[in-house]
C-alpha positions as CSV (number, residue, x, y, z in Angstrom):
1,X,13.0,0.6,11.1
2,X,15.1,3.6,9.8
3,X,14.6,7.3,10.7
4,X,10.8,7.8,10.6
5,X,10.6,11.0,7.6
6,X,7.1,12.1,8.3
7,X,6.9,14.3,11.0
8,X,3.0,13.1,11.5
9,X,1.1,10.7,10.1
10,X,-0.6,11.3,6.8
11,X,-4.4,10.4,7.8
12,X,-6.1,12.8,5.6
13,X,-7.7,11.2,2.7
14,X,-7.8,14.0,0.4
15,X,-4.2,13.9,1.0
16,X,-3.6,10.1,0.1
17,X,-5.6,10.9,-3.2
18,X,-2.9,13.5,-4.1
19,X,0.1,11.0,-3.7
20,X,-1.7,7.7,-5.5
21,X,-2.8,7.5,-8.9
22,X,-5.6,5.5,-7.7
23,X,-9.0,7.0,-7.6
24,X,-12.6,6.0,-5.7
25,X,-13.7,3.2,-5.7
26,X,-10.8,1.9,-5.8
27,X,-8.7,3.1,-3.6
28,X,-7.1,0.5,-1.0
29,X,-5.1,3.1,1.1
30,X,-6.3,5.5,3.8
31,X,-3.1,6.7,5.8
32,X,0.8,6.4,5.2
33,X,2.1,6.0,9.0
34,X,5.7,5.7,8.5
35,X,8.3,6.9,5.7
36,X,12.1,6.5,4.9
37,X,14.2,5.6,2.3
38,X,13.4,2.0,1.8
39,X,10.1,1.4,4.0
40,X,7.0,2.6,4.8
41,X,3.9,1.8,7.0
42,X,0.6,2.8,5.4
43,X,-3.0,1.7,6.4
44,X,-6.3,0.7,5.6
45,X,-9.9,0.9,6.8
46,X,-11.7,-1.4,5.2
47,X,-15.3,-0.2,4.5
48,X,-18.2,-2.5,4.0
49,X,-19.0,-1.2,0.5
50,X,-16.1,-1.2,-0.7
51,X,-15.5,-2.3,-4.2
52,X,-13.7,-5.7,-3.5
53,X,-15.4,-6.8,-0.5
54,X,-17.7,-10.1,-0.7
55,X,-20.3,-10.5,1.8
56,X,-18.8,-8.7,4.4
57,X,-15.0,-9.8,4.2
58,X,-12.5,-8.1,1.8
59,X,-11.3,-11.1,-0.9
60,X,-8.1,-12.1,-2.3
61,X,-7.7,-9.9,-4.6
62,X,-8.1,-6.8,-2.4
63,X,-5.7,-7.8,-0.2
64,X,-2.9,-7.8,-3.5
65,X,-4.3,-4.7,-4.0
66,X,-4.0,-3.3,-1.3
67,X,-0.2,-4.5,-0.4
68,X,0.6,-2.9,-4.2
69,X,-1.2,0.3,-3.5
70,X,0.9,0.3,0.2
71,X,3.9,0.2,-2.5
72,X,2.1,3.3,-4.6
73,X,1.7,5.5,-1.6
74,X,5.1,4.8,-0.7
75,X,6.3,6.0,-4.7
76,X,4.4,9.1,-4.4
77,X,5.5,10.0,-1.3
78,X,8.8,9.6,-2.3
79,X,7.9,11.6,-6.0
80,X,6.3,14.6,-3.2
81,X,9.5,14.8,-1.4
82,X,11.8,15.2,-4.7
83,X,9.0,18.0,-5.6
84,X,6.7,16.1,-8.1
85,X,3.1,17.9,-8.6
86,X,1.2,14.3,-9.0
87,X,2.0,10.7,-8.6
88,X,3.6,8.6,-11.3
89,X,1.8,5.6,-12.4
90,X,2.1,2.4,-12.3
91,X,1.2,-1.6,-12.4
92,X,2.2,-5.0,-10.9
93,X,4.7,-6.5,-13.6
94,X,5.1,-9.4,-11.8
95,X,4.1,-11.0,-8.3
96,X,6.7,-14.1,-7.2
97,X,5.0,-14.9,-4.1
98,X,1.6,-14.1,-2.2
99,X,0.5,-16.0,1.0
100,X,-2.6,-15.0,2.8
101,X,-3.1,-16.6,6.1
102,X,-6.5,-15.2,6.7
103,X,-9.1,-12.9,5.1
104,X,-10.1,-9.8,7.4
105,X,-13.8,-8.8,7.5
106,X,-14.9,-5.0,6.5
107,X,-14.0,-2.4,9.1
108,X,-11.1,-4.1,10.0
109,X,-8.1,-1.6,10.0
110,X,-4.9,-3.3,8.5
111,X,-1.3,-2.1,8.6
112,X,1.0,-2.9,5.7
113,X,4.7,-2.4,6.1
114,X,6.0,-2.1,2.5
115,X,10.0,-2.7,1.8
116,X,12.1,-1.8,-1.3
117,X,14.3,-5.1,-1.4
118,X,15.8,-3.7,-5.2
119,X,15.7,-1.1,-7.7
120,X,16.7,-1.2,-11.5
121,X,15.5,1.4,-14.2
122,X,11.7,1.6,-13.7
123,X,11.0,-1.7,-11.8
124,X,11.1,-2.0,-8.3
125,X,10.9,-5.3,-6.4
126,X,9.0,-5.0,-2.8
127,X,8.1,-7.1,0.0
128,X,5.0,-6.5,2.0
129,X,3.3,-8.1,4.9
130,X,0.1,-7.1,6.2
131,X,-1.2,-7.4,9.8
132,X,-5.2,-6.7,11.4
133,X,-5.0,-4.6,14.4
134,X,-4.6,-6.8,16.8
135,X,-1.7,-7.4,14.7
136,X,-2.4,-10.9,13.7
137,X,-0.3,-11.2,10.2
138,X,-2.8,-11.8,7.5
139,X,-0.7,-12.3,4.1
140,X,3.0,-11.6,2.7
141,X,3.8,-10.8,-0.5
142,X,7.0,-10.0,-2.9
143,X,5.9,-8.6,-6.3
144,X,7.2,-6.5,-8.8
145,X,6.0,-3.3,-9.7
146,X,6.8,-1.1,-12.9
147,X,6.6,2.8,-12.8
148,X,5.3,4.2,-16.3
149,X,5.5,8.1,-16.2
């Protein structure tokens, strides 16, 4: 990976909530762990009540949602560094390819590594695989997000 940006980890997450548009309960970020121009590291916690768990493990769709909020926290800590006072919002426009190889069980901690593979206008293309903590890979993705304000 690139030059590390971050001079420490961002774990706080009062913090996160000031550089997602996202809000609780549904928030699928807790900590952005690396930074640079075209990738970042972020992570995730996942509690047992949270929003898209299903008796006790965290379902298909969180997963998504958690790759594309990776790809958020990424955005608005880009938007913090260029001086922007909130986070710019948001939406998958498109997703051309998910693969989850295994569905992790709340309190598991997972790691995302997010990469801009192009840029044009408003809409970014990204890759993202995430990995459990024992750093099993659990799913892949490349979707398409769109940036609205």
């Amino acid at each position: 990976m690139e030059e590390n940006l971050l001079k420490e980890p961002i774990l706080e997450l009062d913090r996160i909530l000031q550089l997602i548009p996202q809000k609780p309960p549904f928030v699928m970020v807790d900590s952005l762990l690396e930074y640079n121009e075209k990738k970042g590291t972020t992570g995730f916690t996942i509690p047992a009540d949270n929003i898209l768990v299903e008796n006790d493990i965290f379902s298909e769709p969180g997963i998504i949602e958690h790759m594309a909020q990776s790809m958020s926290l990424w955005r608005g800590y880009q938007g913090f560094l260029s001086g922007l006072d909130k986070p710019k919002t948001g939406f998958i426009g498109a997703i051309k390819a998910v693969e989850i190889m295994e569905l992790p069980k709340a309190g598991i901690k997972l790691m995302t590594y997010v990469e801009i593979l192009q840029e044009f206008m408003n809409v970014t293309s990204v890759g993202a695989r995430t990995f459990d903590e024992e750093g099993n890979l659990l799913a892949t993705s490349e979707m398409k997000t769109v940036t609205v304000d």
